[in-house]
Each structure stands twice: as C-alpha cells, then as structure tokens.
GUVO-836420 format. One record per residue: residue in three letters; z negated, y, x negated of N, C-alpha, C in turn. Coordinates in steps of 0.001 Angstrom, whole numbers, plus 524288, in hexadecimal, padded with zeros to 5 digits. Layout:
N
AlaZYXZYXZYX ...
This chain:
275
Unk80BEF7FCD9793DC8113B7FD6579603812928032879682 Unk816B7803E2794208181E80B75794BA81C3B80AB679861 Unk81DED8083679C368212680A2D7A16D81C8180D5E7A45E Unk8210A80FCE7A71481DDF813A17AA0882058812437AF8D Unk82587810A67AF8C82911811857B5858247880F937BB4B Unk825F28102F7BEB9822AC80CF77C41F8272880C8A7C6CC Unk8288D807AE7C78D82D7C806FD7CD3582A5F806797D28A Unk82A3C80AA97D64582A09808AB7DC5C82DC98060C7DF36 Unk82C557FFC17DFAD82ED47FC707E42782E8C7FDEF7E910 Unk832E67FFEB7EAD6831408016C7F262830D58069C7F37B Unk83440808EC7F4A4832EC80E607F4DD8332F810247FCBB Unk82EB280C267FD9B82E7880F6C8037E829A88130680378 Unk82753812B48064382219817F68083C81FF08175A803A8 Unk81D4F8133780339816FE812A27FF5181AD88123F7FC76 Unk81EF980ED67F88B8211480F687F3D5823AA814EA7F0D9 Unk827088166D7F3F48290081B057F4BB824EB81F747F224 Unk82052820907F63681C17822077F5A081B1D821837EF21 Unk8186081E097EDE58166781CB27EA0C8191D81E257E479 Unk81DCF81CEA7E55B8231881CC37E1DA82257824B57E02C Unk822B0826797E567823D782E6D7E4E181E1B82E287E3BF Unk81A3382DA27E2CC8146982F237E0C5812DF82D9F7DA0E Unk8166F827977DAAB81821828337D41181AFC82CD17D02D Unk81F5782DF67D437822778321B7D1F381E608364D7D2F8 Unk81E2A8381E7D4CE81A3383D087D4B88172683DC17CFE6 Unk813B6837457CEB880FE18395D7CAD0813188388E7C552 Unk817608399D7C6C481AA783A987C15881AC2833677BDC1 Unk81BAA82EB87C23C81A80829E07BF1A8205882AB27C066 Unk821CB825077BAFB827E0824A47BB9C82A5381ED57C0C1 Unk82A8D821D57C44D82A8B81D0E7C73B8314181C217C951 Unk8343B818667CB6C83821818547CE8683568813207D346 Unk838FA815CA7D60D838AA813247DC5683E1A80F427DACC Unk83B6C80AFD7DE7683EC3806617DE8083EB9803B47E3E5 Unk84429804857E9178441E8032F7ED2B848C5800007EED4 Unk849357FAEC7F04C84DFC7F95D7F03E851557FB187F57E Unk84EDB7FE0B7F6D98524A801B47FC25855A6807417F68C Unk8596C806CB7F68985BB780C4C7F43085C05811047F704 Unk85AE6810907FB6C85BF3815417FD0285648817A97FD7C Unk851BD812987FDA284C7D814FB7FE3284B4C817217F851 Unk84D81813967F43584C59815B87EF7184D7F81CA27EE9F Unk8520481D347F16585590821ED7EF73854208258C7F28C Unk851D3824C57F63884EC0829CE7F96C8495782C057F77E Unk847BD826827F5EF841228288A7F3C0841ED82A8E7EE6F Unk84746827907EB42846CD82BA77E5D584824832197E71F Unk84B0B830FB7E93984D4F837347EC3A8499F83AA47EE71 Unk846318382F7F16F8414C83BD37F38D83CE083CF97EFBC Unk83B198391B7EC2B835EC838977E73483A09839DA7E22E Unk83F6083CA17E14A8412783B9F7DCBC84063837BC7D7DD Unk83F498344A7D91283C20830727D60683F6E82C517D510 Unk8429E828C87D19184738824AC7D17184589820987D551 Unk848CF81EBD7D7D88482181A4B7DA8C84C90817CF7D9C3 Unk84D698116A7DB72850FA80ED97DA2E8504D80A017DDB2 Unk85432806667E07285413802967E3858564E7FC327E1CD Unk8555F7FCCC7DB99857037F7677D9BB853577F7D17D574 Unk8506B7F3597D32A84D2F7F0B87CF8E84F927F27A7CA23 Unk8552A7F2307CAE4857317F2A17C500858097F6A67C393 Unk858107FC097C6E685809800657C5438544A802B47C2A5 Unk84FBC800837C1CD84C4E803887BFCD84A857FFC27B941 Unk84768802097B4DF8473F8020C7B129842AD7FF337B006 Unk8426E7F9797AED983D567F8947B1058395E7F7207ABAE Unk83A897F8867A7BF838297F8357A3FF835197FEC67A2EE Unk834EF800A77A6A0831CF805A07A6A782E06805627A95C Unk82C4E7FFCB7AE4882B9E801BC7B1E1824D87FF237B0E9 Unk82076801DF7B3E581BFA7FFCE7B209819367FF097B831 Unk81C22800B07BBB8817497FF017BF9781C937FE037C360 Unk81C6D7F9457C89781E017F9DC7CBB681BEB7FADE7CFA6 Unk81DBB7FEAB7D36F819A87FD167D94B81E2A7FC347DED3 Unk81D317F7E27DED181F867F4217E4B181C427F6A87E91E Unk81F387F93B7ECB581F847FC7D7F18E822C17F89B7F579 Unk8243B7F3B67F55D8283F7F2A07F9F2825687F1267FE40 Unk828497F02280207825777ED9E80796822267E94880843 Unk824177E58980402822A67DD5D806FB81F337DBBF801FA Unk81E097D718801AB81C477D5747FE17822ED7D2C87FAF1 Unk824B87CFF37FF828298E7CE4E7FC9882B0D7D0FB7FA65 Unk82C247D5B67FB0482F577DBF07F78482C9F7DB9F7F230 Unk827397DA2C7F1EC824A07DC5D7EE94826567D81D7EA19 Unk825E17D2E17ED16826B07CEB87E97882BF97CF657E82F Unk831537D1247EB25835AD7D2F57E7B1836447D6527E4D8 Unk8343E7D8F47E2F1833567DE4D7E0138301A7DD1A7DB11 Unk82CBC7D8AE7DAFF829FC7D6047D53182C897D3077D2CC Unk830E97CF017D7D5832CB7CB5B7D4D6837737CDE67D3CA Unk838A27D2F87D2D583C917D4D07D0D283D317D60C7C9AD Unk841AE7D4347C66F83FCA7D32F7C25783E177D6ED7BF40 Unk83FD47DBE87C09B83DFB7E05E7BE018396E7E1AE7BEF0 Unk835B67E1707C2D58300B7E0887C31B82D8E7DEE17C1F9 Unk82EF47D9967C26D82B6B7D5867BF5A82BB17D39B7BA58 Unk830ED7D84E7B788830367D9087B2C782C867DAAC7B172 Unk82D9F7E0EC7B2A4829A67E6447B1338219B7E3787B241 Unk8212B7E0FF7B77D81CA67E0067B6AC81A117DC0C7B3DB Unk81E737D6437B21F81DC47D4157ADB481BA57D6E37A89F Unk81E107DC337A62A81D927DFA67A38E8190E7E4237A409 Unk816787E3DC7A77C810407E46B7A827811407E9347AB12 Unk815327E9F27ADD4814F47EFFA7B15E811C27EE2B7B67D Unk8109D7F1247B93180CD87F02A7BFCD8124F7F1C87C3B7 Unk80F837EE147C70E811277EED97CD4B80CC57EF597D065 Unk80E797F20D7D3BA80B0A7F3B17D7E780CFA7F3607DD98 Unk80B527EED87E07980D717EE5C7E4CB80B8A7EFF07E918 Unk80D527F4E57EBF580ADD7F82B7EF9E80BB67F48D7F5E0 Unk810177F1B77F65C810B27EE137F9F280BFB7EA6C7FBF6 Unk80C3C7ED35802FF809957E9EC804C180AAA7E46480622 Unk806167E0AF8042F807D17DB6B8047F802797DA168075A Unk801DA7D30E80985800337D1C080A397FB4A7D0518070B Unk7F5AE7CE0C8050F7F4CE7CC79800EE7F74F7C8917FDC4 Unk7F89F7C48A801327FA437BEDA800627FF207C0A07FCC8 Unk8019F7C3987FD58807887C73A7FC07805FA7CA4F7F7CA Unk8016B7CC127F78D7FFD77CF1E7F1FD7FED37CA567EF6B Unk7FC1F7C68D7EFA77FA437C3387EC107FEB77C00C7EA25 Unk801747BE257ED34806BC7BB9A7EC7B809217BFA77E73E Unk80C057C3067EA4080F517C6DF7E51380C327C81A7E117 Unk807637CA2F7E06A8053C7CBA57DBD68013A7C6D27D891 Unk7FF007C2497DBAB7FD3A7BF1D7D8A1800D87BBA07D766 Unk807A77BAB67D89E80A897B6D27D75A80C9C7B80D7D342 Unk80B277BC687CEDE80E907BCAF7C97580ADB7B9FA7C57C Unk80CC67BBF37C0ED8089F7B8DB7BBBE806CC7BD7E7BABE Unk7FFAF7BD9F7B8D07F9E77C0537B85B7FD6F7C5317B29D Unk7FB927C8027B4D87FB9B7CC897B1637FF6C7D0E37B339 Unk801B77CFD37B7EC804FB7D2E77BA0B802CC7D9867BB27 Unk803F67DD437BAE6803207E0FD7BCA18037B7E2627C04D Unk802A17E0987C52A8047D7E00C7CB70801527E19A7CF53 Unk8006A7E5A47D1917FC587E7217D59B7FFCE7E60E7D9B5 Unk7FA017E3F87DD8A7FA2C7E6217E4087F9E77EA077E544 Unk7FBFD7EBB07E7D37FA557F4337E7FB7FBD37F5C97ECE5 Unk7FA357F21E7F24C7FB7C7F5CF7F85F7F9747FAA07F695 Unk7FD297FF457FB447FB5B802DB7FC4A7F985805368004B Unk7F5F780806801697F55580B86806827F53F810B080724 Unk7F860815C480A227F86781A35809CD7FC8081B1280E26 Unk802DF8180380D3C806A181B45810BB8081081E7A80D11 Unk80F8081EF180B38811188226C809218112B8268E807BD Unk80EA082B8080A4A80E1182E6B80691808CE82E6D80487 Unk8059182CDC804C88014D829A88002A803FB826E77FB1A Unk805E3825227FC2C80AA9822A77F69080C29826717F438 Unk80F76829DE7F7348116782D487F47480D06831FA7F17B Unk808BC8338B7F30F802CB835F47F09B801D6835227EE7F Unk8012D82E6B7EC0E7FE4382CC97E97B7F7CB82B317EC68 Unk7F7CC82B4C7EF177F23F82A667F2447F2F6824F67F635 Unk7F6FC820D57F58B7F56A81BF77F75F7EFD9818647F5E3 Unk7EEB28167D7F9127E998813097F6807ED9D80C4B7F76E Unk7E9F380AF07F17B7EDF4806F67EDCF7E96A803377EE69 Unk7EB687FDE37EF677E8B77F8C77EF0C7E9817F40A7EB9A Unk7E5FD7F4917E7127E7827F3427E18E7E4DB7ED517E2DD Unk7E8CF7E8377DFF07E6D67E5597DD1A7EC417E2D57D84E Unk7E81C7DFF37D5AC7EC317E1027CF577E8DA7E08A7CC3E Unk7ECB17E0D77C6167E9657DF717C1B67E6F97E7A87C19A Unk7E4857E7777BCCC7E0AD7ECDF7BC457E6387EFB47BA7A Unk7E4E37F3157BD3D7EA1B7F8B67BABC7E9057FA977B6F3 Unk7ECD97FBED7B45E7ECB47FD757AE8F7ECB5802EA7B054 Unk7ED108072A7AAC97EDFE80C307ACB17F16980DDF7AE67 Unk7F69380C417ACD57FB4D80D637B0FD7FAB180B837B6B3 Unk7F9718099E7B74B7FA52806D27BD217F46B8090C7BF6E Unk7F09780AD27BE357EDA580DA57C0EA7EED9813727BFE6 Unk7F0B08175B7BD157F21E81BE37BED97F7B381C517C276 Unk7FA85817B97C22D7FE0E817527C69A7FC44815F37CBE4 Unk7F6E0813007CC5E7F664812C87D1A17F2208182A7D1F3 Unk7F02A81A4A7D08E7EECD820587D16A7F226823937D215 Unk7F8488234F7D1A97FC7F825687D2A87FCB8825F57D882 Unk7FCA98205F7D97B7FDF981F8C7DED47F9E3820257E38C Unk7F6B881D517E1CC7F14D81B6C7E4CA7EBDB821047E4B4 Unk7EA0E823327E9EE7E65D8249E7EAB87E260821A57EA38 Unk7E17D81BDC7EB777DD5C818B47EA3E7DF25812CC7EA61 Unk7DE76811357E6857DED680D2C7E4D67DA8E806AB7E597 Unk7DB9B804977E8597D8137FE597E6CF7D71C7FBA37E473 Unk7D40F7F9B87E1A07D6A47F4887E03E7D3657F00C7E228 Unk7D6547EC467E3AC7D4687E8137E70F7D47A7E2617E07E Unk7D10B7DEBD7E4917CEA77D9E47E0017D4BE7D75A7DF05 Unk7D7447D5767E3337DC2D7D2DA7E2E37E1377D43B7E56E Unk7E41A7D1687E3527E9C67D1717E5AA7E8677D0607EB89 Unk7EB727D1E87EF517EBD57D16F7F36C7E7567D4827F7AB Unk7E2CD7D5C47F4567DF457D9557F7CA7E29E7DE7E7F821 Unk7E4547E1117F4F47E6AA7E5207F62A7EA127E58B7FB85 Unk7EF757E24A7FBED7F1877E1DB8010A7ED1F7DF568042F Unk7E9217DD018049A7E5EF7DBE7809627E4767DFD480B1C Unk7E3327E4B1807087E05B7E7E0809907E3D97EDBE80AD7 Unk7E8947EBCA80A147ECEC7F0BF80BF47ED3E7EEFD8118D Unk7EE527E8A9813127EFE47E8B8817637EB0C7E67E81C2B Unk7E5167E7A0819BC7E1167E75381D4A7E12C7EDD281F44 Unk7E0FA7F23D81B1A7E16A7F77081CCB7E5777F90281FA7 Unk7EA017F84581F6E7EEB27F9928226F7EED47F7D58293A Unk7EA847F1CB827AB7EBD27EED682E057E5A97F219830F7 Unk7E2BC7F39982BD37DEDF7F82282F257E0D17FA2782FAB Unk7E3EA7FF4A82DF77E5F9803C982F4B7E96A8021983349 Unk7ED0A7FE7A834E67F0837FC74839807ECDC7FBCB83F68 Unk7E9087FA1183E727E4657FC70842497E2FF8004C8459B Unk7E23580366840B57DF4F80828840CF7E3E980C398432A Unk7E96080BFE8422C7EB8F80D0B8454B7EE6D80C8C84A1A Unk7EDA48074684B6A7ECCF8068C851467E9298070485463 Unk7E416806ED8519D7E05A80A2D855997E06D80E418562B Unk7E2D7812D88508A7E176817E5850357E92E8193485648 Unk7EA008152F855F17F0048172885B3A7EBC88160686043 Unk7E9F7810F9860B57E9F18104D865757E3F181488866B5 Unk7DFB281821863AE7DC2781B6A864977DEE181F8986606 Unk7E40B821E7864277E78C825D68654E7E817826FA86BD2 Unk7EA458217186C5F7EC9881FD2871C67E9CA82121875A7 Unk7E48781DF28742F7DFD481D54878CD7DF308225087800 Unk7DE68825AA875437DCD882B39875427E0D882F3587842 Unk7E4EF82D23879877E98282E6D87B8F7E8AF82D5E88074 Unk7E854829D6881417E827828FD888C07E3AC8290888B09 Unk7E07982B35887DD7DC3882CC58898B7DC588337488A6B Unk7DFE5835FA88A047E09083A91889E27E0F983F9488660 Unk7DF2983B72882007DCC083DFA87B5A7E3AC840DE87955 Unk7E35A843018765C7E8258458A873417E71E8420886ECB Unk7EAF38410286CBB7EC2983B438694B7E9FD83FEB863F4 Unk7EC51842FC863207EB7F8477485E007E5F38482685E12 Unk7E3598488C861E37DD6A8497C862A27D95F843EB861C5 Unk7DB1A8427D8638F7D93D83BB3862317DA6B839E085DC0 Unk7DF2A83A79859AE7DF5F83977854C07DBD683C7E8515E Unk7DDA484191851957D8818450984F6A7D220843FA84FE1 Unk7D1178438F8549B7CC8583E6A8540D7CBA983B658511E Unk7CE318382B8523C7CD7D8327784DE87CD78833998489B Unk7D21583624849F77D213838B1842E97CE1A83A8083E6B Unk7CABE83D2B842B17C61B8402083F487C14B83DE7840C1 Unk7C1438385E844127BBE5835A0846177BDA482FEF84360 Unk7BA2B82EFD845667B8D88297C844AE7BD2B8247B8464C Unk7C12D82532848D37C681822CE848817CADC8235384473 Unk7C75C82755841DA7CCE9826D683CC47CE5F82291838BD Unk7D436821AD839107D55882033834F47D8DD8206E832EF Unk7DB0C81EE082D2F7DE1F8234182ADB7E4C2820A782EAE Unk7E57E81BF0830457E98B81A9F833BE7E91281E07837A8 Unk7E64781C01839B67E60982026840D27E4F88259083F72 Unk7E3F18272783B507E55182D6183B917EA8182F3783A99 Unk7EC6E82BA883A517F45D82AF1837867F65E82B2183CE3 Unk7F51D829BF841897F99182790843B47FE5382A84844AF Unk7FCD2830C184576801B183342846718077783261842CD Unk8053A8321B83CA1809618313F83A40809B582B31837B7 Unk8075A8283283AAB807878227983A5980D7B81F5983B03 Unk8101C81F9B83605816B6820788388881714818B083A49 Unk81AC28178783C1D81C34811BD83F7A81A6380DF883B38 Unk81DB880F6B834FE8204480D11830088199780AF482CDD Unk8164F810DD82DE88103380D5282C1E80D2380AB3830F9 Unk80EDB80AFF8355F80AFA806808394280DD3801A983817 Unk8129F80128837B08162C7FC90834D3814587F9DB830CA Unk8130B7FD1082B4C810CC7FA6C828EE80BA77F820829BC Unk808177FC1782A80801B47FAD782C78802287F54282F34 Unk804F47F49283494807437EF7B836748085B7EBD583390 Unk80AC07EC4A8303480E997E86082B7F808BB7E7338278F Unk804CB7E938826A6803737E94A823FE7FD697E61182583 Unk7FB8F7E6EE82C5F7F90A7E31782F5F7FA277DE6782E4A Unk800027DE748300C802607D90783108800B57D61782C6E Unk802107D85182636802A47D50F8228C7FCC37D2FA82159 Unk7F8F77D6408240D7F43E7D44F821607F25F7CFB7825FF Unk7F5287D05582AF77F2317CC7082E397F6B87C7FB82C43 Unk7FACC7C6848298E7FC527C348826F87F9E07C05982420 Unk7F6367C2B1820BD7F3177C1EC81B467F0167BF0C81D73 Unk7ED0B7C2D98216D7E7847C0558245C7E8477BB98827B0 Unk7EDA77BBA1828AB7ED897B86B82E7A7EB317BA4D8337D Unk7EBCC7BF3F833A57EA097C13B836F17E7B37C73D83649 Unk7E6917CC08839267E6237D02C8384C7DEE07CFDF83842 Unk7DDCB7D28F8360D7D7C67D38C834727D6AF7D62083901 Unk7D8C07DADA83BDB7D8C37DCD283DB07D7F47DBD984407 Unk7D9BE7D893845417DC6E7D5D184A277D7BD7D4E284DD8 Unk7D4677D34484D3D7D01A7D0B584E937CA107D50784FFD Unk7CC447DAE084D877C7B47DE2C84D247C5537DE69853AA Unk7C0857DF4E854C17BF0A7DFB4859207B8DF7E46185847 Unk7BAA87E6DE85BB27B6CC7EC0A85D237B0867E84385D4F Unk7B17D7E3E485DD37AB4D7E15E860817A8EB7DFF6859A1 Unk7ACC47E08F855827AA587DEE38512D7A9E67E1C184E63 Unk7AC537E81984E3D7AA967ECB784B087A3787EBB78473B Unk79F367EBD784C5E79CDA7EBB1847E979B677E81C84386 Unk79C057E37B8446679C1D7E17783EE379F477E1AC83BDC Unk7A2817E10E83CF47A8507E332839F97A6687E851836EA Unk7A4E37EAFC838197A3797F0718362E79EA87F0A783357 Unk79BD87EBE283486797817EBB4831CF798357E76082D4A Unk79B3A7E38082D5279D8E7E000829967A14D7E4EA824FA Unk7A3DE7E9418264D7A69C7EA10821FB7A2097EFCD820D1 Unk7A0747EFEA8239D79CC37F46E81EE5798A77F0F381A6B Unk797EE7EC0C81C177962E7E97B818E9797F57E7FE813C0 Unk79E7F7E6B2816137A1E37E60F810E77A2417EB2880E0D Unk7A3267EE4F80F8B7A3867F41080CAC79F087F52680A4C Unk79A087F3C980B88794937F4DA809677940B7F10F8039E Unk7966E7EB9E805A1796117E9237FFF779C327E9B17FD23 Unk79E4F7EC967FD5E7A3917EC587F8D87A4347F2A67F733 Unk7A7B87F45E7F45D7A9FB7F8F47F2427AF137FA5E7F20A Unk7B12E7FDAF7F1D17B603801107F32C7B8A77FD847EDE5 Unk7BC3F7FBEE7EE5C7BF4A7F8717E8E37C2037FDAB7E4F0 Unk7C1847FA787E1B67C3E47FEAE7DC4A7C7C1802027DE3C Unk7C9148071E7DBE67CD4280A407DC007CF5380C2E7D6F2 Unk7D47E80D1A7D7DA7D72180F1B7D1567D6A3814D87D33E 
C-alpha cells in the first residue's frame, strides 16, 4: 500500500498529543475532531490541517487511522463510519488508543471479519508524553508490518505486546486503579505528616527519595482535578469488568503472602515482548 496519510480521531490531551508528535516527525498526518472549534485551535497551535467532518478529508490516501475519542461507543461510531471502514477494508490500520473495558475491546475489535488490520492500543503517559513521543503503548493485534511498527516507534517509548484482545485494556485499567491508590495514600501520608507537625514539602521530599515513592504520589503537586477524574473513571470501569474492585479488599494483615505469592509469579514468567 503506498498511502502514507494518518487521520487522528479526537483531538483532546492524548490525541491532540499524538496527532503534534506525528507532525513533528515530518509524517503526513491531519487531525480529525468533531468539535470545530477544538479542531481549529489545535491546527492553529501544531500548524498541522485539522478538520471536523469525515468528508473533508481524502481518504484514499489514508494508511493508518488512530481513534483517540473518549467511550467505547465513540469508538464504535467512528468504525462504523463509511469512510473507515472503507480504508480498513482496503488493508490500512487503526489503532485504538481509547480506553475501554476488556469486554468493550473484545466486542469492537473481535466483532469484524479476520484479516482486519485493527489494534488495541491503550495508552499510558499523560499528554505531554504523547506529544514526545515517549507514551508506553499496550499492543494486541495481528503482527505489524513495517509501517505500523516504525509508526508506533514514532509514538511509543515502550511498547507491549500482550497474547489477546482485551488484555491490553485489562491491564491499562488494573495500573491506573493502582496508581488511583497510590495516590490516595501518597494524600492521606501528606496529611498525617501535616498534623503531625511535619512541613508537607519536607515529607514529600521524603517519600520521594525513600521507600514511599511512587511515580503518582510524587505528582501530587501538579496532579491537576481532570487526571484524578480519569484515574477514577478508569477504577470504576475495571471494577465493572470485575464485578468488583481488586483492590477493595487489600488488608495490611495479608501483605506477606501477597508479597510472597507475586514474587513467585514474577520468578516464573518474563517481561512480555516489546517493539
């Protein structure tokens, strides 16, 4: 296939992001947002074309899509759109950075006919990681060809790839509802360090460089409302999945086996493939 184009669906943080890191490495990309005014600010800021209707753009050029929207429903309107599901009939890739549920990955990407070019592709980083190029990408899908792996080296600092559909979002939204944790303990250690007389700046710095660190709770100062929102949104969806939060149930009285059960698992498995 000699298209070269990439349309970004969604141009908020992570799409947006992703969309100005294409342009950078000199790929031919346009942004595609059905907000116009979001389109026309981000072309305006990344000089890069953007456009807020399907039909504006040229789609027999186009070789990769990547879906950035919010829902899974979004995602499923955006495939069953006919100019998409032209182009990927026609053997171009999508790449769906949208966090979904698994049940929601497996649904949208195992409900077409076999040979599709269609990845799962959560992300993790926070916008300006998107925009770097240094998000870490959670692959499952058929094997990438060479286009579609020097494009996710475009984007991606480190790459996964997981056995199936739907492990990928399991394991965006088991890390996120850790990290949703990790920063409510790393607030409420602040606190107690606070009314205990401690200087909150002095007590973070602590943690920071001991044995309480983590890369959430070393955030909190610029921990803005919009990512504890998601992190939240992103609990929720997995104690959906589960029927319940994994999390919920932890108790200080079971650390050590718990701790001794997963060094076990880590002793018999290996770090999964990377592109």
């Amino acid at each position: 296939m000699d298209r070269t184009r990439i349309v970004v669906v969604g141009l908020g943080g992570i799409g947006g992001g992703m969309a100005r890191r294409l342009a950078d490495c000199d790929r031919d990309v346009v942004g595609l947002d059905v907000d116009a005014l979001r389109a026309g600010a981000w072309s305006a800021s990344s000089g890069t074309p953007a456009v807020s209707v399907f039909e504006d753009i040229d789609w027999q050029t186009v070789r990769c899509v990547v879906i950035a929207v919010r829902t899974a429903p979004q995602v499923e309107s955006v495939l069953s759109r006919p100019e998409v599901s032209s182009v990927l009939v026609d053997g171009a890739s999508v790449f769906i950075v949208t966090t979904m549920t698994p049940s929601a990955a497996r649904a949208v990407i195992g409900g077409g006919p076999a040979g599709l070019r269609l990845f799962e592709l959560p992300v993790s980083g926070g916008e300006v990681k998107a925009a770097q190029g240094e998000l870490t990408g959670l692959l499952a899908g058929p094997e990438p060809d060479e286009f579609e792996r020097d494009l996710l080296r475009d984007l991606f600092a480190r790459t996964f790839t997981l056995d199936a559909v739907g492990q990928p979002s399991l394991l965006k939204l088991i890390n996120n509802g850790l990290a949703t944790h990790n920063a409510l303990a790393a607030a409420v250690a602040l606190a107690t360090a606070h009314e205990g007389g401690i200087d909150a700046s002095v007590a973070c710095s602590v943690i920071r460089t001991s044995s309480g660190s983590s890369v959430i709770g070393d955030g909190l100062a610029v921990l803005s409302d919009n990512q504890v929102d998601l992190l939240v949104k992103d609990l929720q969806l997995l104690s959906d999945e589960l029927m319940g939060s994994p999390f919920a149930d932890m108790s200080v009285d079971e650390i050590k086996p718990r701790v001794v059960a997963a060094r076990a698992l880590l002793s018999a498995t290996s770090e999964g493939d990377q592109l």
